[in-house]
N, C-alpha and C positions, 0 to 999 in steps of 0.2 A: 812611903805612901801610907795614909790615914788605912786602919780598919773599914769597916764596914759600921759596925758596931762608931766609932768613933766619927763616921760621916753622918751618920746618923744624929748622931747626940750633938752635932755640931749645925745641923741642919734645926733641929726641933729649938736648939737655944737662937735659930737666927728669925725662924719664924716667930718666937715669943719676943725678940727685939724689937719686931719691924710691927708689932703688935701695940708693944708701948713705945714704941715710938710717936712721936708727936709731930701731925701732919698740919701746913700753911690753911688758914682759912682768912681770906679776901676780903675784907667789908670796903664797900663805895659807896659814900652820900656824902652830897656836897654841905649837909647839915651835922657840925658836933654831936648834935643833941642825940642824932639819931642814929652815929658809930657808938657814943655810949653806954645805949639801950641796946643797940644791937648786942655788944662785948658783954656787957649783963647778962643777956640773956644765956651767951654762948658760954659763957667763962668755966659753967659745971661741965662740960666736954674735955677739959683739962689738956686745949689745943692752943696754937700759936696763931692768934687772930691779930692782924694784919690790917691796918687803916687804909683808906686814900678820899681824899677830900674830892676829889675827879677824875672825870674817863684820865686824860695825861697823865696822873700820877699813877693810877692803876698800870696802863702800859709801861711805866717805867717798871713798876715792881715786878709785873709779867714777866718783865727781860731778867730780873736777876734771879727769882728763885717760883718754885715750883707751888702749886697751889691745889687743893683736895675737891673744893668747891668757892665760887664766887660770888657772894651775894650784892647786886647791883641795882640801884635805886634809879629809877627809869628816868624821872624829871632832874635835870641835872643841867645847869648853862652852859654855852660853849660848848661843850661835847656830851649830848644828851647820854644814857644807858643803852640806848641801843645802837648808836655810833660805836659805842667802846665797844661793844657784844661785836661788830662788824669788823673791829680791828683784830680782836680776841681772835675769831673764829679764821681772820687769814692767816693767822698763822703757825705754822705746823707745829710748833711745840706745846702752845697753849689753847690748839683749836680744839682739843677733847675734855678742856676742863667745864665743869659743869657749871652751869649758870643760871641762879636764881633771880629771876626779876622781883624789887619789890616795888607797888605800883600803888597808886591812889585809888581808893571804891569807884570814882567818877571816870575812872579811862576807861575808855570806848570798847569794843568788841574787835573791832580792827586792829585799835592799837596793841591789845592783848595778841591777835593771829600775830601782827608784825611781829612781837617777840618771840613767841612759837617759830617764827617763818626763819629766823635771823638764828637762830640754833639754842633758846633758852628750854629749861630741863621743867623748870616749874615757877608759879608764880606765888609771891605774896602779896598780899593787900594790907593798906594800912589803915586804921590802926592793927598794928602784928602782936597776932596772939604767940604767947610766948611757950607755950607744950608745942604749938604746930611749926614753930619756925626751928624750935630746937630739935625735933623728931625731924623734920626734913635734911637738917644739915647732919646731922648722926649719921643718916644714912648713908651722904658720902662720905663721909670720915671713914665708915666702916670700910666702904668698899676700895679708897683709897689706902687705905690699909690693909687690903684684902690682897690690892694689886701690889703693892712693894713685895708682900711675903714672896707674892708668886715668881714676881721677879727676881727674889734671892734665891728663890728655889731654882727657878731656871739657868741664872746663874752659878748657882754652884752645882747642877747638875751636871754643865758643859764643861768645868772644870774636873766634875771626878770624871767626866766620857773623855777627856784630852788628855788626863792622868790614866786612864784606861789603855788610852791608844798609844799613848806613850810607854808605857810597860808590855804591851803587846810587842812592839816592834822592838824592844830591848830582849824580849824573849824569842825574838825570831832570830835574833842576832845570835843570840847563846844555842840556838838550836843549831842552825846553820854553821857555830862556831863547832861546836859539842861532833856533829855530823862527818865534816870534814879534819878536824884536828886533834878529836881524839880516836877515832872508829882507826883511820889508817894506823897509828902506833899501837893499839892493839892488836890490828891486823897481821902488824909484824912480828912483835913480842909472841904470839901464839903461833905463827908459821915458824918462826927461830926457835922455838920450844920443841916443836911436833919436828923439824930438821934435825934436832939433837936427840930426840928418841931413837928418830928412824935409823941415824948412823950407827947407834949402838944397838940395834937394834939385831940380835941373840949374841950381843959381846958384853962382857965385863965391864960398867962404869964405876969411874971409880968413888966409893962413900958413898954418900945420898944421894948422888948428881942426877940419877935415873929418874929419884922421889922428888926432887927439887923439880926437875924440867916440867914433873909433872902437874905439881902445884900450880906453876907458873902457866902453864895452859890451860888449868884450869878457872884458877882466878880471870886472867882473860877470857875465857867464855861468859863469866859471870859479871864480867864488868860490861863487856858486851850486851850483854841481856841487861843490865841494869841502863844501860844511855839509851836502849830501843826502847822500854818501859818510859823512863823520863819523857821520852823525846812523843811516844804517845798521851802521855798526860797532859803533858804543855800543848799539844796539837789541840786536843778535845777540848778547852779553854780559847781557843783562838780561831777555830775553824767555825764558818756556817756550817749548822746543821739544817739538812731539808729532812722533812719528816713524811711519811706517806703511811698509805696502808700496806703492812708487812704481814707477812704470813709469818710466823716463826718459824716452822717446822723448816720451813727453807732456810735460816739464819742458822737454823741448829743444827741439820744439815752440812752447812758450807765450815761451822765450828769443829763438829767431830771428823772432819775429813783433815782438820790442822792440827788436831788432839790425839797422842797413842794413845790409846786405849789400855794395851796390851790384854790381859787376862780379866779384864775391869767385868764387871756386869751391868748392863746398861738398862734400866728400863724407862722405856719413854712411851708416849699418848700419841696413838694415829694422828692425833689433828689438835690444831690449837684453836682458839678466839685468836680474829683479826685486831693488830691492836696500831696503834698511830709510830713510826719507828722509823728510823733510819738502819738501813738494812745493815750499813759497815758496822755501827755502832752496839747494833742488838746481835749481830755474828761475835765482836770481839766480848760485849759481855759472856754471853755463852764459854766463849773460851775460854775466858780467867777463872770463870765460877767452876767448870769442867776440869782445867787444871788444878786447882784446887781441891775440888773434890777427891780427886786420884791421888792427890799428893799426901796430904795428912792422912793418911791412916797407921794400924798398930802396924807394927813388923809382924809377918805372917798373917795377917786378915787379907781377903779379897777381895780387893775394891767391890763398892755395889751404889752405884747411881742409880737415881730417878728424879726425870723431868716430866713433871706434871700441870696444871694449869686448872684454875677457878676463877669466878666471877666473881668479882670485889665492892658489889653496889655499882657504882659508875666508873670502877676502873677494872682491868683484867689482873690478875695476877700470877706469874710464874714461876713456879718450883725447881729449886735444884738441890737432891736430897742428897746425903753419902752417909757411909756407916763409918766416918772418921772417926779419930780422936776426939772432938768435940773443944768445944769453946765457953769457959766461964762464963759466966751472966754480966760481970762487971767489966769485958773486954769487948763486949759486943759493938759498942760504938768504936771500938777504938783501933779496931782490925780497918776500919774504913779509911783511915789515915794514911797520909805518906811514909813511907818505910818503917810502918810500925809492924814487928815480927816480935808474936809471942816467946819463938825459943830459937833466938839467931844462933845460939851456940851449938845447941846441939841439935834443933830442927830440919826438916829436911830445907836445903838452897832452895833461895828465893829471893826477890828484890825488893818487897814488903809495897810493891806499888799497886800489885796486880787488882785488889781489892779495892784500892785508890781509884780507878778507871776506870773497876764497873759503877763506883758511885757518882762519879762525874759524868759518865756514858749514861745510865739513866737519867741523869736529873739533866742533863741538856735535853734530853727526849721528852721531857717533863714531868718522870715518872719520881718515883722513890723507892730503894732498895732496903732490905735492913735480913739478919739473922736471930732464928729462933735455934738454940746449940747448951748443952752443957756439957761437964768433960765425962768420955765414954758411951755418949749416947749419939754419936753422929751430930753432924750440922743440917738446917733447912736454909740456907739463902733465898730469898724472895724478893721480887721487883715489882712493881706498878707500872703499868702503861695503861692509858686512853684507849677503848676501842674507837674506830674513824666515826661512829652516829654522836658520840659524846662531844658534848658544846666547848668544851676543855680541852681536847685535841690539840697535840701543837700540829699547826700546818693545816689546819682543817679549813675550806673555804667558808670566808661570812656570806 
């Protein structure tokens, strides 16, 4: 599947196509002299201008190819200009092309409404002055060119939303697969692990086998914790989000109730700003930022959080402080990434998603997330959200 970045640049070169592309323009009179004059005049448009000697031959070219504007000379034998104009207009694929009458100074008031009535867009008089017949026709050029783009656009919009829905549902399959096919073999790998402890459990194993079972149980917890992360990521990507007005303090709440704390020092704000949020969504940021926070720190420091909250111009913003280890200046985008871990080796376990999910968790909220951190000074994680009066709300009524 294309980038984003590459639908893009694929979209801007089809708009500049359809831009220089060269659209049909239609001339009818039953006089030489006067397709000509007409092409003369037109020719500096650097468009595909098109004869017909009569209404008949015009309908015949109607049928085979598409036309931007029609310019059609009224008096005409056998099938006058506004008989054709009456064929044109019955039929659905050529009844929206536009239709210039050109007409003698001597025609009536009536006969002018009849072509008005009959569906013509504008009139010329002859003798045709040639700035005002060549600015009339520019105009639909333009706009018929205006309509092709829109229609590649909409075109290729329906194809990245089908290429969309197509990759969604290959990811429901992987989820669904991931859920079922791999959860239960590690279900078992860690129950057969923790069964070989318990047997030996104050007997003599023999070698490493005690250190072994125990790896093995371990690494399944962590794989375990890695497919639930995954399988939230991919969710957050695929699921409606409904957005309301959320109190935090209840999100943060229902967070620390799912977070040890153990010996951590917590300081948080009576009360926050209302902000536009999906409740599951701003409870599980809280969590990942909360676990996080308690996790990087030095060996022997005590953990110390603070959740705080400010007014951001037209958004709210809120604080999740620790006295960690801290984070370089040049890694600050790049902790937001999928399984990217500053020190997988020797850092504390982790699935490098957690941070993943809070930036996808706000930005489906509509918010944006980002850290102020160097190393030794603690991290500040901070978020954006709407409060519900701002016009930028997601979910907010028009």
């Amino acid at each position: 599947m294309k980038s984003r970045e590459e639908q893009g640049r694929a979209m801007s070169a089809g708009e500049a196509a359809d831009a220089d592309e060269k659209v049909n323009i239609l001339l009818v009179d039953d006089q030489e002299e006067n397709l000509v004059a007409f092409a003369t005049i037109l020719e500096d448009l650097g468009q595909n201008l098109v004869k017909a000697h009569s209404g008949d031959e015009a309908l015949r070219l109607l049928y085979k190819d598409d036309f931007a504007v029609i310019l059609l000379d009224v008096r005409m034998p056998r099938m006058d200009g506004f008989e054709t104009a009456g064929y044109i207009r019955a039929r659905a694929k050529s009844r929206h092309i536009p239709i210039i009458f050109v007409t003698a100074f001597d025609d009536t008031l009536d006969r002018i409404s009849q072509g008005y009535s009959i569906g013509a867009v504008d009139y010329i008089m002859k003798p045709v002055n040639s700035d005002i017949l060549r600015s009339k026709v520019k105009v639909f050029v333009e706009l018929s060119q205006k309509t092709k783009s829109l229609e590649r656009e909409v075109r290729e919009r329906r194809r990245i939303e089908e290429e969309l829905r197509a990759t969604n549902r290959e990811l429901e399959a992987f989820s669904y697969s991931v859920s079922h096919d791999l959860r239960g073999p590690l279900r078992s790998i860690s129950s057969y692990g923790e069964l070989l402890i318990e047997e030996f459990e104050g007997k003599e194993m023999p070698g490493d086998t005690r250190q072994y079972a125990a790896r093995v149980c371990d690494n399944a917890r962590r794989m375990h914790a890695l497919i639930e992360d995954l399988l939230t990521f991919s969710r957050m990507a695929r699921e409606k989000v409904d957005c309301g007005a959320q109190d935090p303090a209840l999100a943060l709440g229902e967070a620390l109730s799912q977070v040890a704390l153990g010996d951590a020092e917590l300081i948080r704000e009576a009360s926050y700003p209302t902000v536009m949020a999906n409740r599951t969504l701003l409870t599980q940021v809280f969590v990942n930022l909360l676990s996080n926070a308690l996790k990087f720190v030095a060996s022997g420091v005590r953990p110390k959080v603070r959740i705080r909250a400010e007014n951001n111009g037209e958004r709210s913003r809120m604080w999740v402080e620790d006295n960690g280890i801290g984070i370089a200046p040049e890694h600050h985008e790049r902790i937001f990434r999928v399984f990217e871990r500053l020190n997988p080796q020797s850092g504390p376990p982790g699935t490098g998603i957690g941070l993943a999910i809070v930036q996808r968790a706000v930005e489906r909220m509509g918010g944006k997330c980002g850290v102020e951190s160097s190393p030794g000074q603690g991290s500040r994680f901070w978020f954006d959200l709407y409060p519900p009066e701002s016009k930028r709300a997601p979910g907010r009524p028009l």
